[in-house]
C-alpha positions in Angstrom: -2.1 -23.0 36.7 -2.0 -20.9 39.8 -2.3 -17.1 39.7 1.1 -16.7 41.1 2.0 -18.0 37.4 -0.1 -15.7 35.4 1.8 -13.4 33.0 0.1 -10.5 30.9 -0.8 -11.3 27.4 -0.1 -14.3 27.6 -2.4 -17.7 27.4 -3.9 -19.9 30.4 -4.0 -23.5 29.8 -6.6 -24.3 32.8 -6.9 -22.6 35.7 -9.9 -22.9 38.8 -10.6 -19.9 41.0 -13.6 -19.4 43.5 -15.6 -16.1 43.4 -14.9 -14.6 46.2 -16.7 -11.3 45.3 -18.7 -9.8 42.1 -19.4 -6.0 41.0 -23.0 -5.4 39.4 -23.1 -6.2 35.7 -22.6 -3.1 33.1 -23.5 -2.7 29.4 -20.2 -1.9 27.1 -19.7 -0.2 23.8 -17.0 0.6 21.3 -16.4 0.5 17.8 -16.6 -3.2 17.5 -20.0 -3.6 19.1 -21.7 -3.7 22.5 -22.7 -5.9 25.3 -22.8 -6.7 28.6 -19.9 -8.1 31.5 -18.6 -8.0 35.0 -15.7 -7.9 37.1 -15.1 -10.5 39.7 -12.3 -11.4 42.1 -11.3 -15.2 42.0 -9.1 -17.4 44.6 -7.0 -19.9 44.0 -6.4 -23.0 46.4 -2.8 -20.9 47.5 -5.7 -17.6 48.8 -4.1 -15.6 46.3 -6.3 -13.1 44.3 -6.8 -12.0 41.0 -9.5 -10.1 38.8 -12.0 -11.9 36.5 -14.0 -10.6 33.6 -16.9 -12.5 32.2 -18.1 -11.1 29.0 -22.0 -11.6 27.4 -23.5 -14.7 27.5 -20.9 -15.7 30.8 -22.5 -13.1 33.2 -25.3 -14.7 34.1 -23.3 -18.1 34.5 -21.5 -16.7 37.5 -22.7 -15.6 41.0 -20.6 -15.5 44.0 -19.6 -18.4 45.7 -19.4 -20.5 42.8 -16.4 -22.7 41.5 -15.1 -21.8 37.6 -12.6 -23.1 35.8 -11.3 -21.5 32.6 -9.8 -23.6 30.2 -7.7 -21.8 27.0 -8.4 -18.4 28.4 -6.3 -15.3 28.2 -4.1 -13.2 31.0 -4.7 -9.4 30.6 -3.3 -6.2 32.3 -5.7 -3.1 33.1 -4.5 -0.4 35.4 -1.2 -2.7 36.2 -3.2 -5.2 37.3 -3.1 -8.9 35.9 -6.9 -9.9 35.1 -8.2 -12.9 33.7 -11.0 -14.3 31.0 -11.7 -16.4 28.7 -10.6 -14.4 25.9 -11.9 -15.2 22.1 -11.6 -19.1 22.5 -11.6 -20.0 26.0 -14.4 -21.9 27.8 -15.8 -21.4 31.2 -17.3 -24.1 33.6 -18.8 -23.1 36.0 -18.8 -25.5 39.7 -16.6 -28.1 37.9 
């Protein structure tokens, strides 16, 4: 999948993005709990651009630079922009 085909709320089969940059981790809390993620800005092959969250144990599995593929993640909208993750179920390699 390329991020010209990425639709809010809705799933991603596979797709690979570079990490072109990365904002410093920060802690999170709500009602259902607390912990940690970061915002990231991936490229596809095409150049184009699109916002990544890694949640928890996934922050420090990312630095800039690397290769990540997310397999059954999850498409997201925040501020009217598309983001990505791996959602609830998804998995993340990272330099695949």
């Amino acid at each position: 999948m390329m991020i010209k085909d990425l639709e809010a709320r809705k799933p991603i089969d596979s797709i690979e993005l570079e990490i072109v940059d990365m904002e410093e981790p920060r802690e999170w809390s709500n009602h259902r709990g607390s912990g940690r993620l970061v915002s990231a800005t991936g490229k596809d092959t095409d150049g184009n651009t699109v916002k990544v969250t890694f949640w928890n144990d996934d922050v420090d599995k990312v630095k800039k630079g690397d290769k990540i593929k997310i397999e059954n993640g999850w498409a997201s909208e925040f501020n009217g922009e598309i983001q990505v993750s791996t959602g609830r179920f998804g998995k993340l390699t990272v330099n695949p």
